[in-house]
C-alpha positions as CSV (number, residue, x, y, z in Angstrom):
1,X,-42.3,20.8,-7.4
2,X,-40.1,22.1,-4.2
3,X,-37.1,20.9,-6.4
4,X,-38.3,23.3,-9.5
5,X,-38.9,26.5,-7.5
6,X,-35.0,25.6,-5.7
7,X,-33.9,25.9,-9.5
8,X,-35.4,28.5,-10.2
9,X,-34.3,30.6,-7.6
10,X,-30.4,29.2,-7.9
11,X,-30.8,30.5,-11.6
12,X,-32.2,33.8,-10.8
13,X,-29.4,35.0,-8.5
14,X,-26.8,33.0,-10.7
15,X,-28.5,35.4,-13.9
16,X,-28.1,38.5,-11.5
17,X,-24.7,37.9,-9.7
18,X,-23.1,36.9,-12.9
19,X,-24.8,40.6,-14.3
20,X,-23.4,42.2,-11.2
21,X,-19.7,43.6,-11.6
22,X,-18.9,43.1,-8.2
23,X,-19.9,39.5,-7.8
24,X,-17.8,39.3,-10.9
25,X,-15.0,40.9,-9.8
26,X,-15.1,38.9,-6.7
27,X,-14.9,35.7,-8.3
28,X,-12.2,36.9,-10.4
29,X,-10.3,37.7,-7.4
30,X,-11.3,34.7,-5.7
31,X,-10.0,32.5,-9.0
32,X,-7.1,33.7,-9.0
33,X,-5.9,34.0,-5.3
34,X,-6.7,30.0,-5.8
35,X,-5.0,29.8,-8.6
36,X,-2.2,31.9,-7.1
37,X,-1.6,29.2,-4.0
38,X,-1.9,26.6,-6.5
39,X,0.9,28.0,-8.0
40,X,3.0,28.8,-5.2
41,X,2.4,25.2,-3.5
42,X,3.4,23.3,-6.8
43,X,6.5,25.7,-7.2
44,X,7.5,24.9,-3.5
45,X,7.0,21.2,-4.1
46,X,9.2,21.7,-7.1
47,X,12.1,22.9,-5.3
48,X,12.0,20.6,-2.0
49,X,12.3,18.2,-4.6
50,X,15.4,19.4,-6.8
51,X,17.6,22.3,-5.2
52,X,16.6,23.0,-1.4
53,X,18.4,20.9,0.9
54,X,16.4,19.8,4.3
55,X,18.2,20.0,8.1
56,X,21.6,18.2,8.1
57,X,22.3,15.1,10.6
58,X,24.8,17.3,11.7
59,X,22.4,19.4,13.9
60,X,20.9,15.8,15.4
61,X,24.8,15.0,16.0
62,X,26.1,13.3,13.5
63,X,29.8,12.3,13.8
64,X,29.9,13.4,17.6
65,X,29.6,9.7,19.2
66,X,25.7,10.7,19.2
67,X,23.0,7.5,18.6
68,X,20.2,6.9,16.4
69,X,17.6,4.1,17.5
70,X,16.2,2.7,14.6
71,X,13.2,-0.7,14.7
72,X,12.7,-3.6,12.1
73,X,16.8,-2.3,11.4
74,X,17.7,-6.0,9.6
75,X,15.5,-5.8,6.5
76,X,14.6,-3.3,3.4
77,X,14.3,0.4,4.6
78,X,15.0,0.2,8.4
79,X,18.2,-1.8,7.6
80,X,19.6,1.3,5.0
81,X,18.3,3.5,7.6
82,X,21.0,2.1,9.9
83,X,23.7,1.9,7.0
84,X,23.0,5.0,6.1
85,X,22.7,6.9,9.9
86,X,26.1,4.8,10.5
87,X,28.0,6.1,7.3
88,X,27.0,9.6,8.6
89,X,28.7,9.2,11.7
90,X,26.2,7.8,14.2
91,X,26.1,5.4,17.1
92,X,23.4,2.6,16.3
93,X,20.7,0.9,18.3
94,X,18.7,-2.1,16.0
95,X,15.2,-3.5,17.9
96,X,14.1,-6.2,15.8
97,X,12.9,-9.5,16.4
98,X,15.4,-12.1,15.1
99,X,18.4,-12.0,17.0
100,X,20.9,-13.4,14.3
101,X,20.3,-11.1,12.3
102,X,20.3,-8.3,14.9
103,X,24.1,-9.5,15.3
104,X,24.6,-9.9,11.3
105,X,23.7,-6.1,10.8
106,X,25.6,-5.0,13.8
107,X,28.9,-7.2,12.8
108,X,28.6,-5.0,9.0
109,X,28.0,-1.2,10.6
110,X,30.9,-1.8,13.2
111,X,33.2,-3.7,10.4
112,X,32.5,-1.2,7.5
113,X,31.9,2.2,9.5
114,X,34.2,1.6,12.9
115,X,30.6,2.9,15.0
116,X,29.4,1.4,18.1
117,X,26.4,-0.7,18.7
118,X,23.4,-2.1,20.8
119,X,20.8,-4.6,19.5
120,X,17.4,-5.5,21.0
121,X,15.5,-8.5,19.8
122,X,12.0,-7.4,20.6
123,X,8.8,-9.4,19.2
124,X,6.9,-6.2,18.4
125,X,3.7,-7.7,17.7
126,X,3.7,-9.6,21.4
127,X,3.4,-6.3,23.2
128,X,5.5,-7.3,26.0
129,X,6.4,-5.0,28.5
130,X,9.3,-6.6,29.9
131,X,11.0,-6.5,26.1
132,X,9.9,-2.3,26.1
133,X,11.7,-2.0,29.7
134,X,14.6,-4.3,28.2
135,X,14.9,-1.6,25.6
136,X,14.9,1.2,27.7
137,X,17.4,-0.1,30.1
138,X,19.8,-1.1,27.1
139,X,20.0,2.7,25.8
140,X,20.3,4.1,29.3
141,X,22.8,6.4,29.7
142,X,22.9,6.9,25.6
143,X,22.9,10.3,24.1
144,X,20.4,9.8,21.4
145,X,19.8,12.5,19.1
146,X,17.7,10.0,16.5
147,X,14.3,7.7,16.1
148,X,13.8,5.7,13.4
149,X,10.1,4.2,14.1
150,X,10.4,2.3,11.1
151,X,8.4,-1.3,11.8
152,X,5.3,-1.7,10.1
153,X,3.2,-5.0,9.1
154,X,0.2,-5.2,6.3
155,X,-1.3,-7.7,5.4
156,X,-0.6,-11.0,3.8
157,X,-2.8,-10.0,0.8
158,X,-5.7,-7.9,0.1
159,X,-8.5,-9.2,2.6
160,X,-12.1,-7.9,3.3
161,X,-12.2,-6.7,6.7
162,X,-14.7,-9.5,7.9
163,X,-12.5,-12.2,6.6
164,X,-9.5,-11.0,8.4
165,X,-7.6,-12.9,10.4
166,X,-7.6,-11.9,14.2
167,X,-3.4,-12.9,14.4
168,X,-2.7,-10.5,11.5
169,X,-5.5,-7.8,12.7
170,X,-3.7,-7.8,16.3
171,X,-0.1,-7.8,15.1
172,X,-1.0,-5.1,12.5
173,X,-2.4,-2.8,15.3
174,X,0.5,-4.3,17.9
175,X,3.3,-3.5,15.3
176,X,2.2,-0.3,13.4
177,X,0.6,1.9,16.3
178,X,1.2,0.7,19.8
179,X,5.3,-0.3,19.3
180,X,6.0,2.8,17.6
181,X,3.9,4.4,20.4
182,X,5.9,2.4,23.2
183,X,9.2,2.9,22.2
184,X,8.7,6.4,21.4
185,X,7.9,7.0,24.6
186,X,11.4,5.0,25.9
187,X,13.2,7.2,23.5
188,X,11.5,10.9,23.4
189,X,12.3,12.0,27.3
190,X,16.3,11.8,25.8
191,X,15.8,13.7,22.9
192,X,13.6,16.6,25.3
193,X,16.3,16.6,28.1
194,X,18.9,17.7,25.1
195,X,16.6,20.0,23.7
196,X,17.4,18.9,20.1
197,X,16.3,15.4,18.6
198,X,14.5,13.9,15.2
199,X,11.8,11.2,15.2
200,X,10.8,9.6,11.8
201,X,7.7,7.9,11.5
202,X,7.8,5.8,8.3
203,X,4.4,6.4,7.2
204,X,2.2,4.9,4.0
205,X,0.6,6.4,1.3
206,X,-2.4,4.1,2.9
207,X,-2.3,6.8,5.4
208,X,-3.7,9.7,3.2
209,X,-5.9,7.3,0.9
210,X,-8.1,4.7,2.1
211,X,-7.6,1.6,0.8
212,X,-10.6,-0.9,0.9
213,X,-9.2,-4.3,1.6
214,X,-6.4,-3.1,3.3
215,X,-9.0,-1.6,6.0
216,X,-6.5,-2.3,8.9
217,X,-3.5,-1.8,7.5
218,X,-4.9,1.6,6.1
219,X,-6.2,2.6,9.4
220,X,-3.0,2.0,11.0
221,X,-1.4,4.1,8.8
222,X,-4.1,7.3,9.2
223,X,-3.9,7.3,13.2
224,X,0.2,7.0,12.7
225,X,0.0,10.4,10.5
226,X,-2.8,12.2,12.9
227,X,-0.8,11.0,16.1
228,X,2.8,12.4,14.5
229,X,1.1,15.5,13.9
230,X,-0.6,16.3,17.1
231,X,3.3,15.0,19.0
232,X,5.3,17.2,16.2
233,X,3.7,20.1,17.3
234,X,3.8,19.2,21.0
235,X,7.2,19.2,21.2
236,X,8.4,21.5,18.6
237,X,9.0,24.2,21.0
238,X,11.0,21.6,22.8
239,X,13.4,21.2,20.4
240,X,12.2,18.0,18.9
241,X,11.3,17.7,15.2
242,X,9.2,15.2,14.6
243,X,7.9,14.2,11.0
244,X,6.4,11.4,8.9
245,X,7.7,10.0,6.0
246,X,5.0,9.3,3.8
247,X,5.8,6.5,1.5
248,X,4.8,4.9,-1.5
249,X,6.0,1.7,-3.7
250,X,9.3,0.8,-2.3
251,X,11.5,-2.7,-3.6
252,X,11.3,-4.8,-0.3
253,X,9.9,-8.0,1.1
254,X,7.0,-5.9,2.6
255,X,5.9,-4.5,-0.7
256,X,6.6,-7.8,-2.5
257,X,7.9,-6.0,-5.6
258,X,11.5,-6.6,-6.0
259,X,12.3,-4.7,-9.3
260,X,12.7,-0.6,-9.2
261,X,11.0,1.6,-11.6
262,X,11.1,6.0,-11.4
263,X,8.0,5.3,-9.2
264,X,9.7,2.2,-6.7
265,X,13.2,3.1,-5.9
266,X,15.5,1.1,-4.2
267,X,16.0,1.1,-0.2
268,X,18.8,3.2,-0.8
269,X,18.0,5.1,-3.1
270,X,14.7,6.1,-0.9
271,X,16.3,6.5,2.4
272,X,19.3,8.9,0.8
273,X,15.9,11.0,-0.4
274,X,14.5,11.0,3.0
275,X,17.6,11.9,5.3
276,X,18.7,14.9,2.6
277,X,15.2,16.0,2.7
278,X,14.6,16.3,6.5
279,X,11.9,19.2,7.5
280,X,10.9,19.7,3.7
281,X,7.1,18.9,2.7
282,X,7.7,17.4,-0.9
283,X,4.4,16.2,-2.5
284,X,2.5,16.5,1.4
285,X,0.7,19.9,0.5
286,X,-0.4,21.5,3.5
287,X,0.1,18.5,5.9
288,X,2.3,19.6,8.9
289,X,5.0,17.4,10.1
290,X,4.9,15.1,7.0
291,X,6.7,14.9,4.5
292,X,6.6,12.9,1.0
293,X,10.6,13.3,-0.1
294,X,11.0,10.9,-3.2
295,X,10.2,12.9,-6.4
296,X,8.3,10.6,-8.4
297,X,6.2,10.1,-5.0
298,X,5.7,13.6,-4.2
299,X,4.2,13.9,-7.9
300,X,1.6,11.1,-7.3
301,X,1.2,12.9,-3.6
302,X,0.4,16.3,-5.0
303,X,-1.8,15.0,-8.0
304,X,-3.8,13.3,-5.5
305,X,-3.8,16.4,-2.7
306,X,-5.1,18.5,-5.2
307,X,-7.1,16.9,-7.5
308,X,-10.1,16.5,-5.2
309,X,-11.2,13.6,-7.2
310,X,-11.8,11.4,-3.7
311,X,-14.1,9.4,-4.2
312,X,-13.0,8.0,-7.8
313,X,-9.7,7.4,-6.2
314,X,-11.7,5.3,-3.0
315,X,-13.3,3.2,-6.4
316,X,-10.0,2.8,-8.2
317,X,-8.2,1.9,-5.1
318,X,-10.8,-0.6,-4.2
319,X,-10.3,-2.0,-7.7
320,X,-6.8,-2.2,-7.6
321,X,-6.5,-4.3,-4.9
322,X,-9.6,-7.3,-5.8
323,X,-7.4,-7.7,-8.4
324,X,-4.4,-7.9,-6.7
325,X,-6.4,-10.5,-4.1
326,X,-7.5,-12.1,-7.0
327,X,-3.8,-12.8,-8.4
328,X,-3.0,-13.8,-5.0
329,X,-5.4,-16.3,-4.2
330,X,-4.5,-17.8,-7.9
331,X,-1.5,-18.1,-6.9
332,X,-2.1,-19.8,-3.6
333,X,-4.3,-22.5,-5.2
334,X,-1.5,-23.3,-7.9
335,X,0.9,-23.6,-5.2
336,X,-1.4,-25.8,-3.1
337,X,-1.9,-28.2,-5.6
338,X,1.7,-28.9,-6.2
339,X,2.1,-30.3,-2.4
């Protein structure tokens, strides 16, 4: 009853604004200035992605016996990040946890580039102090004008939150939030004191869209892009940009997907997007300090900013991955049964 008079009274004033040439012609303007923004944002994502060029190294200083400090540096996309940083002229610092190949990576950059530089084997997901004042003693004295806070952890597959494992729950929070926080608290008081620095936070599409099964990782992910936010705009004024890279499908060990597609470059291929891109939104529509530089990326990014369609991509997602858990666990039983 309450329900039929609440329709009837939606329908009257819908009958009389819609007969009323100023509701119309407020809703026509209010159509298009929508439309209009729209517009403008998808032309703006058009051109950070083809012709406009983002802030050059050079202004971080590149090719002045400046440093860039970049974690997990051995594998994937923090090991081109340090190729790539090298080849453009800076100093290196690599904190990740296996020593060897700490020394392997540092052995290339110095061979192929003639750069200097300083490794730190940290175990990020112990959360050991004495390794975080190990690393801030070792780039003492550096001039650092760059932060890679590239070390990240998900899961081993798709898991319901309940069934998770409390070792991969703790190193997930360890690695993705509190090490990124930790060192970028060893590393930002440089970058202040010189008045000009870049921080990169190498975020996750699992930031900006919940992903049931991945509830961890996915959280992880969300506080990373909320926290870079809220520090990007502390310490713009200081001359600190800070951004994160949010990221998609990407060939590496992490991802488990070793063939590239137009949607999952290459390490290279990514990070060449990301560092020629710096201080451009790409596909992250009205998200300050992030960024989403990798074209095909930036499409899915945008579709998804502005298609509103939430809650059938929360279903889809949540799909996606039982099936992927589903493949997985297949795959673990075959392999059990050959021991």
């Amino acid at each position: 009853m309450i329900q039929d008079c609440l329709d009837k009274i939606n329908h009257t004033l819908t009958t009389k604004a819609s007969n009323t040439p100023t509701f119309t012609l407020a809703f026509a303007l209010l159509g298009a200035t929508v439309a209009g923004i729209t517009l403008l944002r998808l032309l703006r994502l058009f051109f950070d992605v083809t012709i406009r060029k983002g802030i050059s190294l050079k202004k971080f200083g590149a090719g002045k016996g400046t440093w860039a400090v970049v974690t997990g540096a051995t594998d994937g996309i923090g090991r081109e990040f340090a190729f790539q940083l090298a080849k453009a002229g800076f100093n290196i610092v690599l904190a990740s946890r296996s020593a060897e190949k700490l020394g392997a990576v540092a052995a290339d950059l110095e061979s192929k580039y003639n750069i200097k530089t300083k490794t730190q084997s940290i175990d990020f997901s112990a959360g050991d102090d004495s390794s975080y004042d190990a690393l801030s003693n070792s780039i003492d004295g550096l001039n650092i004008g760059v932060l890679v806070n590239n070390v990240g952890k998900s899961h081993e597959m798709p898991v319901p939150f309940e069934q998770t494992p409390l070792d991969e729950l703790k190193a997930i929070v360890e690695i993705n939030i509190n090490a990124t926080l930790r060192v970028t608290q060893a590393v930002l008081p440089k970058l202040i004191e010189r008045k000009n620095g870049l921080i990169l936070n190498i975020g996750s599409f699992a930031g900006t869209v919940p992903t049931p099964l991945l509830a961890t990782y996915t959280g992880s992910k969300s506080f990373l892009l909320s926290w870079t936010q809220a520090l990007g705009e502390e310490v713009k004024s200081k001359g600190v940009t800070v951004e994160l890279v949010n990221t998609y499908f990407v060939v590496s060990s992490m991802s488990k997907i070793r063939r590239p597609s137009k949607l999952i470059p290459l390490p290279a291929t990514y990070v060449r997007s990301v560092l020629t891109r710096i201080g451009l939104n790409g596909g992250s529509i009205s998200r300050p300090y992030t960024s989403t530089p990798y074209w095909s990326h930036a499409i899915v990014d945008a579709i998804l900013s502005l298609s509103g369609f939430k809650r059938l991509v929360l279903w889809y997602t949540h799909k996606m991955q039982k099936d992927i858990r589903q493949r997985a666990l297949r795959k673990k039983e075959r392999e059990a049964k050959k021991q």
